[in-house]
Biopython code that builds the backbone (N, CA, C, O; Angstrom):
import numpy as np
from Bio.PDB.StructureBuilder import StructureBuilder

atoms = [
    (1, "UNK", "N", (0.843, -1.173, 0.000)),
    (1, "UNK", "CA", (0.000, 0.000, 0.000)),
    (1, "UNK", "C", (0.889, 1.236, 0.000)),
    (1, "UNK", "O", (1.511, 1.556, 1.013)),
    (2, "UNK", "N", (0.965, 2.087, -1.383)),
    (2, "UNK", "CA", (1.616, 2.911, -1.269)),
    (2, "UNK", "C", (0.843, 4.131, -0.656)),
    (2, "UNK", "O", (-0.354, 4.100, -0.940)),
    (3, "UNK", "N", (1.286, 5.349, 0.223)),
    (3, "UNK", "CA", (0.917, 6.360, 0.652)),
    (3, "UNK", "C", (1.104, 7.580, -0.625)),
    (3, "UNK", "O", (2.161, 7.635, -1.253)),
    (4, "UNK", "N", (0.120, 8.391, -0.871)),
    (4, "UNK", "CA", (0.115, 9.562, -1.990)),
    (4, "UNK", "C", (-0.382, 10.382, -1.696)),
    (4, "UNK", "O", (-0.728, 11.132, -2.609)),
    (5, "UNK", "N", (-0.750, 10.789, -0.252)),
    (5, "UNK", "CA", (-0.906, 12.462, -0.071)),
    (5, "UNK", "C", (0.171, 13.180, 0.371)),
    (5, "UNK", "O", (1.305, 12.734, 0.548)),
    (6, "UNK", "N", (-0.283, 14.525, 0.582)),
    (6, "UNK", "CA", (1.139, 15.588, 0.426)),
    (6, "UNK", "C", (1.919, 15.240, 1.606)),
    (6, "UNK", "O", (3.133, 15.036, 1.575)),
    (7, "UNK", "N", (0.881, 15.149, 3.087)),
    (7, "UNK", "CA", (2.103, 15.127, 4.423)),
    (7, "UNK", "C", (2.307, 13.950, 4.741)),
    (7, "UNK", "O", (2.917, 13.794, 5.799)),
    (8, "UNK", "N", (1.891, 12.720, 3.979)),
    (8, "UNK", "CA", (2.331, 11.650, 4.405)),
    (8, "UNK", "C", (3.787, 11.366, 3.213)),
    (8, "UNK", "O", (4.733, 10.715, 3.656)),
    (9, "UNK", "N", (3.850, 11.876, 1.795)),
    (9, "UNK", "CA", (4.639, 11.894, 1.271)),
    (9, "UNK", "C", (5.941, 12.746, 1.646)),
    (9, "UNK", "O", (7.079, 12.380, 1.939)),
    (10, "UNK", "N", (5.585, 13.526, 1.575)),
    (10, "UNK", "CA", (6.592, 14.564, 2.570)),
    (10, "UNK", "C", (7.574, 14.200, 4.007)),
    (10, "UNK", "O", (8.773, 14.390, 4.210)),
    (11, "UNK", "N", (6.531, 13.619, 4.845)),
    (11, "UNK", "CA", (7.063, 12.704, 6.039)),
    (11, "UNK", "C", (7.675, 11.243, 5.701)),
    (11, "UNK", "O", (8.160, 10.621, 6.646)),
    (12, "UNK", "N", (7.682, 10.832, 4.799)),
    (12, "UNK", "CA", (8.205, 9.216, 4.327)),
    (12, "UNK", "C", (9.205, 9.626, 3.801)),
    (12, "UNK", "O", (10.088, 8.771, 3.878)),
    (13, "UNK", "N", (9.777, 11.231, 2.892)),
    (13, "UNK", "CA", (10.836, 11.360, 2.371)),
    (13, "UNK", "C", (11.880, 11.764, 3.618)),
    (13, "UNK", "O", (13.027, 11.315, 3.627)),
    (14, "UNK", "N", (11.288, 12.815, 4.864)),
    (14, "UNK", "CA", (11.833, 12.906, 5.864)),
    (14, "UNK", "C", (12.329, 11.513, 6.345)),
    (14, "UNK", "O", (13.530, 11.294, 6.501)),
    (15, "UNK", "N", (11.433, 10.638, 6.561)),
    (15, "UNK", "CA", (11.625, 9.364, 7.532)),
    (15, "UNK", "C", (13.205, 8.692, 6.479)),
    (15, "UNK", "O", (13.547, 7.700, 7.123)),
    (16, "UNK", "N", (13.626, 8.751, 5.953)),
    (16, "UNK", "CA", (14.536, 7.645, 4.653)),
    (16, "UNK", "C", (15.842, 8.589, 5.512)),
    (16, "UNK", "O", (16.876, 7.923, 5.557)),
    (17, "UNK", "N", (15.927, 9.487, 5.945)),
    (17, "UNK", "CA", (17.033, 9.973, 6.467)),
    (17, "UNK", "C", (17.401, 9.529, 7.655)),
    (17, "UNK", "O", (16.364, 9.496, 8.318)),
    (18, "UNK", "N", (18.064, 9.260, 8.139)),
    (18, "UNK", "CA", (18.639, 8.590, 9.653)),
    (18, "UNK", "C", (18.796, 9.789, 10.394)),
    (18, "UNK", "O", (19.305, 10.870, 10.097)),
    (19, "UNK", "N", (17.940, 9.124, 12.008)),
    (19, "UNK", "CA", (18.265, 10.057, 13.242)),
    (19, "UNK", "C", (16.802, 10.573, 12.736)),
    (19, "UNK", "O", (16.174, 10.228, 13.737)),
    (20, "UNK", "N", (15.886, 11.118, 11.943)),
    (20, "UNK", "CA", (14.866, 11.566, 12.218)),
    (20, "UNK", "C", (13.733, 10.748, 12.390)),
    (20, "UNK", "O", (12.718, 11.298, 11.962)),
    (21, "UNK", "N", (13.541, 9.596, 12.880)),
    (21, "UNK", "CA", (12.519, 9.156, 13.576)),
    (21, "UNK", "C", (12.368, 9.202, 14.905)),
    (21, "UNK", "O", (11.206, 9.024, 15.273)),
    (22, "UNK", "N", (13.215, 9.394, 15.803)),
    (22, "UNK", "CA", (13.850, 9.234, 16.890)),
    (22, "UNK", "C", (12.786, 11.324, 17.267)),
    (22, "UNK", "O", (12.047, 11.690, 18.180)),
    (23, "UNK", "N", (13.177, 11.859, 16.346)),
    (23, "UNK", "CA", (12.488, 13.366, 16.545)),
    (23, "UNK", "C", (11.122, 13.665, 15.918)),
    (23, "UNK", "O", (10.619, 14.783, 16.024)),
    (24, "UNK", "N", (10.488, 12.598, 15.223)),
    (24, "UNK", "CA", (9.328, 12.879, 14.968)),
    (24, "UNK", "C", (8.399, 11.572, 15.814)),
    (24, "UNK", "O", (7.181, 11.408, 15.740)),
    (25, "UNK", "N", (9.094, 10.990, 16.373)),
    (25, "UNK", "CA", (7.997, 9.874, 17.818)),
    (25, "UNK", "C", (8.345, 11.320, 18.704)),
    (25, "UNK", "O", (7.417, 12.129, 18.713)),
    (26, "UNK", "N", (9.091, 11.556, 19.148)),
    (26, "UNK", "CA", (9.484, 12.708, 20.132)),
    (26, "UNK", "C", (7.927, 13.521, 19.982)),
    (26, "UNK", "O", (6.872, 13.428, 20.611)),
    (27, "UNK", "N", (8.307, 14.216, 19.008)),
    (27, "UNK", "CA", (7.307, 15.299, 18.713)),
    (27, "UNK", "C", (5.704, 15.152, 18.339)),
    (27, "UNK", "O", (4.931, 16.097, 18.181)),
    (28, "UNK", "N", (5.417, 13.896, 18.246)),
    (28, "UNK", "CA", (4.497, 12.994, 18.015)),
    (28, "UNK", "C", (3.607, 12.932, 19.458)),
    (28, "UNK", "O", (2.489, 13.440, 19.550)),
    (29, "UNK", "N", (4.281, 12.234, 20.556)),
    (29, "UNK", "CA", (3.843, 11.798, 21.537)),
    (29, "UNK", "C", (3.578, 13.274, 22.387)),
    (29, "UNK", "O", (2.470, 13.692, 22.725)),
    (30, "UNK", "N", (4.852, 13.919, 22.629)),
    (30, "UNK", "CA", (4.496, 15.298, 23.127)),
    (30, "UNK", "C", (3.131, 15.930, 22.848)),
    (30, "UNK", "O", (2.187, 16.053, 23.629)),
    (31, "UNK", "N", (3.266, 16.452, 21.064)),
    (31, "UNK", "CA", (1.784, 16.918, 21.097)),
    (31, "UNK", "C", (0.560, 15.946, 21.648)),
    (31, "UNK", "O", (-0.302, 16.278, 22.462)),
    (32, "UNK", "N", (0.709, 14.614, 20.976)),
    (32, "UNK", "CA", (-0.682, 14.081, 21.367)),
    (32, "UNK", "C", (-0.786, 14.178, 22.901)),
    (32, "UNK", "O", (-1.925, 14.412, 23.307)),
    (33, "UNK", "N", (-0.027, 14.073, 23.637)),
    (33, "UNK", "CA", (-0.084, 14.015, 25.387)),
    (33, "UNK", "C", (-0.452, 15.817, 25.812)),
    (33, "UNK", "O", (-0.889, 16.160, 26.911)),
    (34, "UNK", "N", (-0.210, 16.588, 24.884)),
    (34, "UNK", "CA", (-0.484, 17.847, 25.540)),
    (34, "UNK", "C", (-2.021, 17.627, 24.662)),
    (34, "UNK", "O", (-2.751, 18.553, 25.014)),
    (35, "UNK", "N", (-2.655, 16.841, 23.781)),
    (35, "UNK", "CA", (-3.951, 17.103, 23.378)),
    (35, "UNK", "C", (-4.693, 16.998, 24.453)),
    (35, "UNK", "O", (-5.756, 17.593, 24.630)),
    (36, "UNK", "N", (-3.770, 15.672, 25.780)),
    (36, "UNK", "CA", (-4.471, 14.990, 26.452)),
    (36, "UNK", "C", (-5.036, 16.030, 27.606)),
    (36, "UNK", "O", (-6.171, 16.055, 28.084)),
    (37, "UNK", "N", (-3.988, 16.820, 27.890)),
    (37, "UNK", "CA", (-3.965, 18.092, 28.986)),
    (37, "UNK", "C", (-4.592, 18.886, 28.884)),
    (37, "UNK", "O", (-5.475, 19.083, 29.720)),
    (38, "UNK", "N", (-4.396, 19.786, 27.696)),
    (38, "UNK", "CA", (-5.183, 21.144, 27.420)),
    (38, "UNK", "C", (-6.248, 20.509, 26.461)),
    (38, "UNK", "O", (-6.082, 19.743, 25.512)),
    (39, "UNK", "N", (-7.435, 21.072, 27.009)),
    (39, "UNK", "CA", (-8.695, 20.922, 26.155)),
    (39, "UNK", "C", (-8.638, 21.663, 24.648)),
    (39, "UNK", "O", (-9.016, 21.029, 23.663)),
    (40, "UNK", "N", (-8.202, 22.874, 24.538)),
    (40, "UNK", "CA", (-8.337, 23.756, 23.756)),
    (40, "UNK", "C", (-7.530, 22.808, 22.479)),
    (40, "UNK", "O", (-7.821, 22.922, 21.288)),
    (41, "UNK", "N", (-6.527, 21.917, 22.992)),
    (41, "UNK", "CA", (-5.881, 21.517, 21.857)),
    (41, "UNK", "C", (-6.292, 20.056, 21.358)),
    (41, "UNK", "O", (-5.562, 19.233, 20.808)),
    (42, "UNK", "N", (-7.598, 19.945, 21.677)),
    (42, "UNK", "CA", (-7.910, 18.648, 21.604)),
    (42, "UNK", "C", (-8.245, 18.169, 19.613)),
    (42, "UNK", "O", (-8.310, 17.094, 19.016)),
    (43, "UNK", "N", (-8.355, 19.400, 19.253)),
    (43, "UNK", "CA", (-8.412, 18.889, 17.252)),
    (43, "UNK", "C", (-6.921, 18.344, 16.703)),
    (43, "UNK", "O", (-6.884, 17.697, 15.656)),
    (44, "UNK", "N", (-5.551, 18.667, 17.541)),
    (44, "UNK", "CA", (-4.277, 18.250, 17.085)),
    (44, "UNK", "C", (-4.180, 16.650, 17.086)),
    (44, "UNK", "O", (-3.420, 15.969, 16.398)),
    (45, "UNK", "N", (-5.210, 16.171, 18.102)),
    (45, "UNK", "CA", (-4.694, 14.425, 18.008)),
    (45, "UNK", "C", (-4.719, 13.539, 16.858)),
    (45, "UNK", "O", (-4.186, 12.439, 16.707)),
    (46, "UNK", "N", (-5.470, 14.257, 16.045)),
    (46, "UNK", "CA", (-5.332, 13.779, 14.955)),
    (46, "UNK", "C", (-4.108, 13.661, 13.864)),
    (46, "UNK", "O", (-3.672, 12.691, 13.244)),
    (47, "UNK", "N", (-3.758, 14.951, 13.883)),
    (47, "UNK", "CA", (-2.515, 15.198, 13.405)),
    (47, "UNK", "C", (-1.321, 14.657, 13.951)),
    (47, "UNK", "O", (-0.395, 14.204, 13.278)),
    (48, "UNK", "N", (-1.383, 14.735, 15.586)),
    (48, "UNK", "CA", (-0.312, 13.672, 16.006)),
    (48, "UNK", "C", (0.079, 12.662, 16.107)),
    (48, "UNK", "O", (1.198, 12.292, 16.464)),
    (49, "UNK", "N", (-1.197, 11.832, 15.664)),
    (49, "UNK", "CA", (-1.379, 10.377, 15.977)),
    (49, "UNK", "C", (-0.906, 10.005, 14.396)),
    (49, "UNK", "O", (-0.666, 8.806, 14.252)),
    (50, "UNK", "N", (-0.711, 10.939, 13.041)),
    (50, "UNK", "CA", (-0.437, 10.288, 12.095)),
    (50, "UNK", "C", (1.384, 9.809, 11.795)),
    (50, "UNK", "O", (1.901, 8.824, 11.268)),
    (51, "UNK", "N", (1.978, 11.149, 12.476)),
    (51, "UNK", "CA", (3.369, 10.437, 12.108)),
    (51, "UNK", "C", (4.047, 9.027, 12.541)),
    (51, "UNK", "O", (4.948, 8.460, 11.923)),
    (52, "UNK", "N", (3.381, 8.549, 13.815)),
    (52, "UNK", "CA", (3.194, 7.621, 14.059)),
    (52, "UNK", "C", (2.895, 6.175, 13.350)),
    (52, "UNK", "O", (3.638, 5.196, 13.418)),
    (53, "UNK", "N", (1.516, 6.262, 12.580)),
    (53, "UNK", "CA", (0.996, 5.424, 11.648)),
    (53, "UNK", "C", (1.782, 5.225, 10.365)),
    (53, "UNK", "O", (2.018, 4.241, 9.665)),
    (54, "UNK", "N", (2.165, 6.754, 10.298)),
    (54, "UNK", "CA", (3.048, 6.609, 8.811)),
    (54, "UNK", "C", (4.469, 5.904, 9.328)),
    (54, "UNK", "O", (5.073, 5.267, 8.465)),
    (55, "UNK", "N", (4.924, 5.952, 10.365)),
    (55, "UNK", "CA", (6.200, 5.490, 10.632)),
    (55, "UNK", "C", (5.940, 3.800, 10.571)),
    (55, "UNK", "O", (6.605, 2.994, 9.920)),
    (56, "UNK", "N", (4.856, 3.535, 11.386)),
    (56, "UNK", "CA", (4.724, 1.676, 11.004)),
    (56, "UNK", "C", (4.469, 1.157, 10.556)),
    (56, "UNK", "O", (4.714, -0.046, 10.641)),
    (57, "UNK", "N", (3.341, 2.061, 9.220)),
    (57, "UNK", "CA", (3.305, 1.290, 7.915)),
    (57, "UNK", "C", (4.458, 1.382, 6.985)),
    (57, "UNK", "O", (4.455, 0.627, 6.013)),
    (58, "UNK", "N", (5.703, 2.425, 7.198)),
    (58, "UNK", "CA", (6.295, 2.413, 6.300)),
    (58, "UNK", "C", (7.189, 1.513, 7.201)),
    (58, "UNK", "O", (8.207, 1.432, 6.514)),
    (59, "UNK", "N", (7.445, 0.703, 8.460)),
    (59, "UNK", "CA", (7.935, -0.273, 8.796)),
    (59, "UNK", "C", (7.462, -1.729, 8.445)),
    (59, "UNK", "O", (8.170, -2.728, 8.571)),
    (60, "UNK", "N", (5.963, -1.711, 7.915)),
    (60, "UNK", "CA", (5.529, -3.337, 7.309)),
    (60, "UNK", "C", (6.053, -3.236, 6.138)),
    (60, "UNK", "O", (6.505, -4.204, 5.527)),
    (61, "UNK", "N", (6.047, -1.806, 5.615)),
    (61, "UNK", "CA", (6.457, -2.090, 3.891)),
    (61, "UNK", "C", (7.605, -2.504, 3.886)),
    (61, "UNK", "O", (7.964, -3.371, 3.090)),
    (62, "UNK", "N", (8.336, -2.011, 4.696)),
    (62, "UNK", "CA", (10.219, -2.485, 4.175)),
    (62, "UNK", "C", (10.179, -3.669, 4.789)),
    (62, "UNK", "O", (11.340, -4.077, 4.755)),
    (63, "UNK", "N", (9.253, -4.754, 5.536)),
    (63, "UNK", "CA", (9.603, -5.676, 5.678)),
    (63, "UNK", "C", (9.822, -5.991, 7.348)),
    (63, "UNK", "O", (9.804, -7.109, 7.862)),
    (64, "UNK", "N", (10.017, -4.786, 7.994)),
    (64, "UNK", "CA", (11.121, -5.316, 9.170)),
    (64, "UNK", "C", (9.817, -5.910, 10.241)),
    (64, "UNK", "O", (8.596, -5.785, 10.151)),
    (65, "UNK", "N", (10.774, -6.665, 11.366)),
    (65, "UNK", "CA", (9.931, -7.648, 11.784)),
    (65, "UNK", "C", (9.391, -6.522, 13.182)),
    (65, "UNK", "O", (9.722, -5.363, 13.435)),
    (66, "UNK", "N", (8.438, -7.472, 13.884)),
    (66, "UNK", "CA", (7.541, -7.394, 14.482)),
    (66, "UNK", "C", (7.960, -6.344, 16.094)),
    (66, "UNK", "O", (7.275, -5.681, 16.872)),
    (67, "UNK", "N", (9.334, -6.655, 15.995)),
    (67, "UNK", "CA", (10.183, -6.425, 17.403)),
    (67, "UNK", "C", (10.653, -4.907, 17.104)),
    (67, "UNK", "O", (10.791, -4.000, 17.925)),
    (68, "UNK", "N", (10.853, -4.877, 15.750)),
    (68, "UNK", "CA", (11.189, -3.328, 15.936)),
    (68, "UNK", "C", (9.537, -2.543, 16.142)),
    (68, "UNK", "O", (9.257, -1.710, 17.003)),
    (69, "UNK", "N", (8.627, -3.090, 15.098)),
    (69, "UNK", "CA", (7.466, -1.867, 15.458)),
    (69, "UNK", "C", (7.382, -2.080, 17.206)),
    (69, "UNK", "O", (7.833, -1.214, 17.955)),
    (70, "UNK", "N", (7.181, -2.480, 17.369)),
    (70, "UNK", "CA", (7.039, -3.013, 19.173)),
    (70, "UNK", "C", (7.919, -1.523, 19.866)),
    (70, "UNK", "O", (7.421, -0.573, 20.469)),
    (71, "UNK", "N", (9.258, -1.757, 19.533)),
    (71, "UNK", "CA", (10.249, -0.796, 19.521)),
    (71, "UNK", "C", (9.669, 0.527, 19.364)),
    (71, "UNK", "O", (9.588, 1.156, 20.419)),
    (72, "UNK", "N", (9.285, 1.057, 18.416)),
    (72, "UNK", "CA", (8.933, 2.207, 18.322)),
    (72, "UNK", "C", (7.320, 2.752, 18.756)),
    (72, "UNK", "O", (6.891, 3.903, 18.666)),
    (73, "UNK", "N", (6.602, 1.530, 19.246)),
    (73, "UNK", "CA", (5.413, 1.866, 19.807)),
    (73, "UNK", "C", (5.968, 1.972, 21.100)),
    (73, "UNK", "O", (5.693, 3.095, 21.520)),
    (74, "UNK", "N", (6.787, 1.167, 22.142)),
    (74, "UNK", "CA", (6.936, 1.538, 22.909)),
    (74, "UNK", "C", (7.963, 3.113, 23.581)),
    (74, "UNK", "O", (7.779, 3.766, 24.608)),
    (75, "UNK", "N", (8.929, 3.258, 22.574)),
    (75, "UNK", "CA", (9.332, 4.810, 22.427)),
    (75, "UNK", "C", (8.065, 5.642, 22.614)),
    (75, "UNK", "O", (7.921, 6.442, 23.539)),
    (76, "UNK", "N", (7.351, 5.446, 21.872)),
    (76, "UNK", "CA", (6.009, 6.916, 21.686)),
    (76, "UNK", "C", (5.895, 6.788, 22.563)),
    (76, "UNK", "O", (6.227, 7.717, 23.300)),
    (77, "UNK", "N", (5.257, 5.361, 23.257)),
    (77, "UNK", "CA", (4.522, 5.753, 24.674)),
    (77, "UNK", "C", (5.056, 6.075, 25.752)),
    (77, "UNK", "O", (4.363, 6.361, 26.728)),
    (78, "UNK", "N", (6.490, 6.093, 25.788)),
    (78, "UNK", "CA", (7.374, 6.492, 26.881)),
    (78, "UNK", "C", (7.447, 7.881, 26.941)),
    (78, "UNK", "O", (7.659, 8.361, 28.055)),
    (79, "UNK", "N", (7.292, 8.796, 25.794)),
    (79, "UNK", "CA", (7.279, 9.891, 25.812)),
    (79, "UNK", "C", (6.311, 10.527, 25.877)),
    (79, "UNK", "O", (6.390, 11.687, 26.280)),
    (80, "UNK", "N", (4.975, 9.923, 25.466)),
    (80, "UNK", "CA", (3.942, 10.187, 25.468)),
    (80, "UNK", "C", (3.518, 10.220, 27.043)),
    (80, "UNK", "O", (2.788, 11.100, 27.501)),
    (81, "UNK", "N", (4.163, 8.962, 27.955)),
    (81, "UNK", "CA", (3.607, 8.896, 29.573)),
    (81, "UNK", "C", (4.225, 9.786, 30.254)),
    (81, "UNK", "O", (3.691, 10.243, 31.265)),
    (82, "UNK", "N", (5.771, 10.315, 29.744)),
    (82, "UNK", "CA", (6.308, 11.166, 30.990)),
    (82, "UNK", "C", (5.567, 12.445, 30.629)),
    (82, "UNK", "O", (5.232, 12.822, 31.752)),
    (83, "UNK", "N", (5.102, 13.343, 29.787)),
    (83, "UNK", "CA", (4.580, 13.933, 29.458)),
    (83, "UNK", "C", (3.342, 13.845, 30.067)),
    (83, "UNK", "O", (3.375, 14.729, 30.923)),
    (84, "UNK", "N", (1.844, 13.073, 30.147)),
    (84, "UNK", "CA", (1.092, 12.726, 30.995)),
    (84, "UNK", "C", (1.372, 13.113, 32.507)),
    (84, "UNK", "O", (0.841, 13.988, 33.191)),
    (85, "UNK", "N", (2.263, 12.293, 32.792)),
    (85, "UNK", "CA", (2.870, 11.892, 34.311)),
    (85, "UNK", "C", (3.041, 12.729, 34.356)),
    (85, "UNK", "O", (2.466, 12.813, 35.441)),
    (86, "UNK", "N", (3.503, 14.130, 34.115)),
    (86, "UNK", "CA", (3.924, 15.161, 34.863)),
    (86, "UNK", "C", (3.585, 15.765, 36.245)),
    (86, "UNK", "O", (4.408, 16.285, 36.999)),
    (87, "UNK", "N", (2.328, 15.634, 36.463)),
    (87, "UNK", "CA", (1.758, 16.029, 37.615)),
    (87, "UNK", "C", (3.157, 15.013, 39.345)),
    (87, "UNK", "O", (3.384, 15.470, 40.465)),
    (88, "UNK", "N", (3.520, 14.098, 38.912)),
    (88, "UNK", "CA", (4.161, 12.754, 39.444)),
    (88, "UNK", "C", (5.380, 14.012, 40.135)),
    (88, "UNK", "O", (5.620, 13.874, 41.334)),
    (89, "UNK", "N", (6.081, 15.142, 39.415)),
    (89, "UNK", "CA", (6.533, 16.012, 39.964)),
    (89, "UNK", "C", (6.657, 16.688, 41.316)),
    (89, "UNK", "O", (7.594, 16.925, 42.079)),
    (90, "UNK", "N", (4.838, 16.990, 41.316)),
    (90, "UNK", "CA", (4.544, 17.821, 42.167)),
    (90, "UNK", "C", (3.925, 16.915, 43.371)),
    (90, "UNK", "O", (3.165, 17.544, 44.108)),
    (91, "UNK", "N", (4.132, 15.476, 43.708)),
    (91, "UNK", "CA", (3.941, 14.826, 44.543)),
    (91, "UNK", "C", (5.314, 14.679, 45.230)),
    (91, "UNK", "O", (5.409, 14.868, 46.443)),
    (92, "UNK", "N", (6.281, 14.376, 44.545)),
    (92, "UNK", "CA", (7.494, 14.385, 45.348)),
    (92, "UNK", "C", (7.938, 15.253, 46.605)),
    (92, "UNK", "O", (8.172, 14.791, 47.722)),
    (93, "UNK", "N", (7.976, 15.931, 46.416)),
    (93, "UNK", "CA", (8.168, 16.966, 47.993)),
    (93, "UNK", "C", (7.141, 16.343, 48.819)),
    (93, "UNK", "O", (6.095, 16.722, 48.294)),
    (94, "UNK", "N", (6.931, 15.819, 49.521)),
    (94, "UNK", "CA", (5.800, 15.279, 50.997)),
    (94, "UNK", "C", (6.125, 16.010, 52.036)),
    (94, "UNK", "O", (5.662, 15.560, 53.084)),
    (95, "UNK", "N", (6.739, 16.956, 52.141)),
    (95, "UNK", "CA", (6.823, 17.605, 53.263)),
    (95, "UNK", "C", (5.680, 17.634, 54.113)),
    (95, "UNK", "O", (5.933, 17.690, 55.317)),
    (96, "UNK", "N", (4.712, 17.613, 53.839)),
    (96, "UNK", "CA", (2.793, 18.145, 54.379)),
    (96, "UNK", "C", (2.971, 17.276, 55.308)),
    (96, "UNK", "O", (2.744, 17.474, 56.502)),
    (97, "UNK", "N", (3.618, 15.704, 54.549)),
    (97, "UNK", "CA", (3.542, 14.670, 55.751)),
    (97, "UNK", "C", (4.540, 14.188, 56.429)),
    (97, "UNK", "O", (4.466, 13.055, 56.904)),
    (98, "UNK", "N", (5.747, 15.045, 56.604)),
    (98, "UNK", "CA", (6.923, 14.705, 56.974)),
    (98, "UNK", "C", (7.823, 13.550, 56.908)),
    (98, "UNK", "O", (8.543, 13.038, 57.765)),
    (99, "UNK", "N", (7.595, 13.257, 55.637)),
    (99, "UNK", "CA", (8.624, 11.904, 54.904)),
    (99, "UNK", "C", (9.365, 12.893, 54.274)),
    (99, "UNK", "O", (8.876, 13.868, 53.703)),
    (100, "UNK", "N", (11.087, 12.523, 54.426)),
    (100, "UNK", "CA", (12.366, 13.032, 53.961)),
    (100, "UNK", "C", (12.161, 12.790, 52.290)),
    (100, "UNK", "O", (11.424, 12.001, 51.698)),
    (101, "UNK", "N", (12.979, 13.648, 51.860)),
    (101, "UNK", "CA", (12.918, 13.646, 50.293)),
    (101, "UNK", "C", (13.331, 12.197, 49.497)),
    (101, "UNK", "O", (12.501, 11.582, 48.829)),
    (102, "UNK", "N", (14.647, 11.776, 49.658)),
    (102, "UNK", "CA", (14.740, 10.273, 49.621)),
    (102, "UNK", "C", (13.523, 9.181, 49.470)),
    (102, "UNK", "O", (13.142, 8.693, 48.405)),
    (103, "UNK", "N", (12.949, 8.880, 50.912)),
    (103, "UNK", "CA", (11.568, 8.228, 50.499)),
    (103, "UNK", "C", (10.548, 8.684, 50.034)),
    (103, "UNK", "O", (9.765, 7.812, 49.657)),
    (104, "UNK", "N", (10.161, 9.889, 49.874)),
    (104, "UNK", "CA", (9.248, 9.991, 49.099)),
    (104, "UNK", "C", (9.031, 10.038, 47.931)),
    (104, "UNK", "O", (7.968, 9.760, 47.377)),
    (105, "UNK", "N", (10.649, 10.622, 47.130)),
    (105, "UNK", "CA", (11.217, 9.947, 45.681)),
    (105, "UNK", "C", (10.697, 8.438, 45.569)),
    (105, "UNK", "O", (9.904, 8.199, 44.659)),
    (106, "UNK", "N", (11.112, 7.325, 46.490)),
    (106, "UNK", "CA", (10.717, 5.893, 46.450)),
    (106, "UNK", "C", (9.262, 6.187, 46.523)),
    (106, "UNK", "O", (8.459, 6.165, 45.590)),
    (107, "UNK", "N", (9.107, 6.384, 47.411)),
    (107, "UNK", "CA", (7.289, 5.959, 46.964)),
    (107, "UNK", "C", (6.421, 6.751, 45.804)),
    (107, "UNK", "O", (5.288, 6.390, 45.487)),
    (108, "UNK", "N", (6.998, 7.711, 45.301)),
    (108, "UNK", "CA", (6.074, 8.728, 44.278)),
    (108, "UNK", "C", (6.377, 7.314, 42.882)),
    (108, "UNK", "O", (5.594, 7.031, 41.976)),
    (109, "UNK", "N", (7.781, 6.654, 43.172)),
    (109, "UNK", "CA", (7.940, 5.854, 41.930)),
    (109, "UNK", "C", (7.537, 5.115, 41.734)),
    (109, "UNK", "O", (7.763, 4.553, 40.662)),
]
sb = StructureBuilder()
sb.init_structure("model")
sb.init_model(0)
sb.init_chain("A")
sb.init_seg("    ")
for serial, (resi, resn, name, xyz) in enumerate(atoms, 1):
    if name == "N":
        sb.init_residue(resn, " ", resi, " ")
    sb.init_atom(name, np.array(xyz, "f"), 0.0, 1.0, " ", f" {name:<3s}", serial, name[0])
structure = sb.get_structure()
């Protein structure tokens, strides 16, 4: 299945270069995780969720096996969760309940 619109063509000629997939899962997961946050930006998930798709269909086309898409689904979502998780920040300090910084690093994790 070849792809023939403009930003998926455009992004498949990007993707053939090395080192830029690595910055468009980056930038991928970020936006979609800030769709998740701010309401106002909730029409971008669409748009974010495609470089994604285009990255793993153009991984069935060349063939490669099952372990790399795995690979790069789990990248997105790593970036996609710390992004989410952020709030995970502002639990760390427990001072309120007088647990030292140390354990409460352990338990926020």
């Amino acid at each position: 299945m070849k792809i023939k619109s403009g930003f998926a063509e455009n992004l498949s000629k990007i993707l053939d270069k090395k080192g830029y997939v690595f910055l468009i899962l980056l930038a991928s997961a970020v936006l979609t995780a800030l769709t998740m946050i701010f309401e106002i930006m909730s029409a971008f998930v669409f748009v974010s969720l495609a470089p994604l798709v285009i990255i793993l269909i153009k991984r069935c086309e060349n063939g490669k096996k099952a372990r790399s898409s795995y690979g790069i689904g789990f990248l997105w979502s790593f970036f996609f969760y710390i992004v989410i998780y952020h709030w995970f920040w502002y639990l760390w300090p427990m001072d309120f309940l007088g647990i030292e910084k140390p354990l409460a690093l352990v338990i926020t994790l």
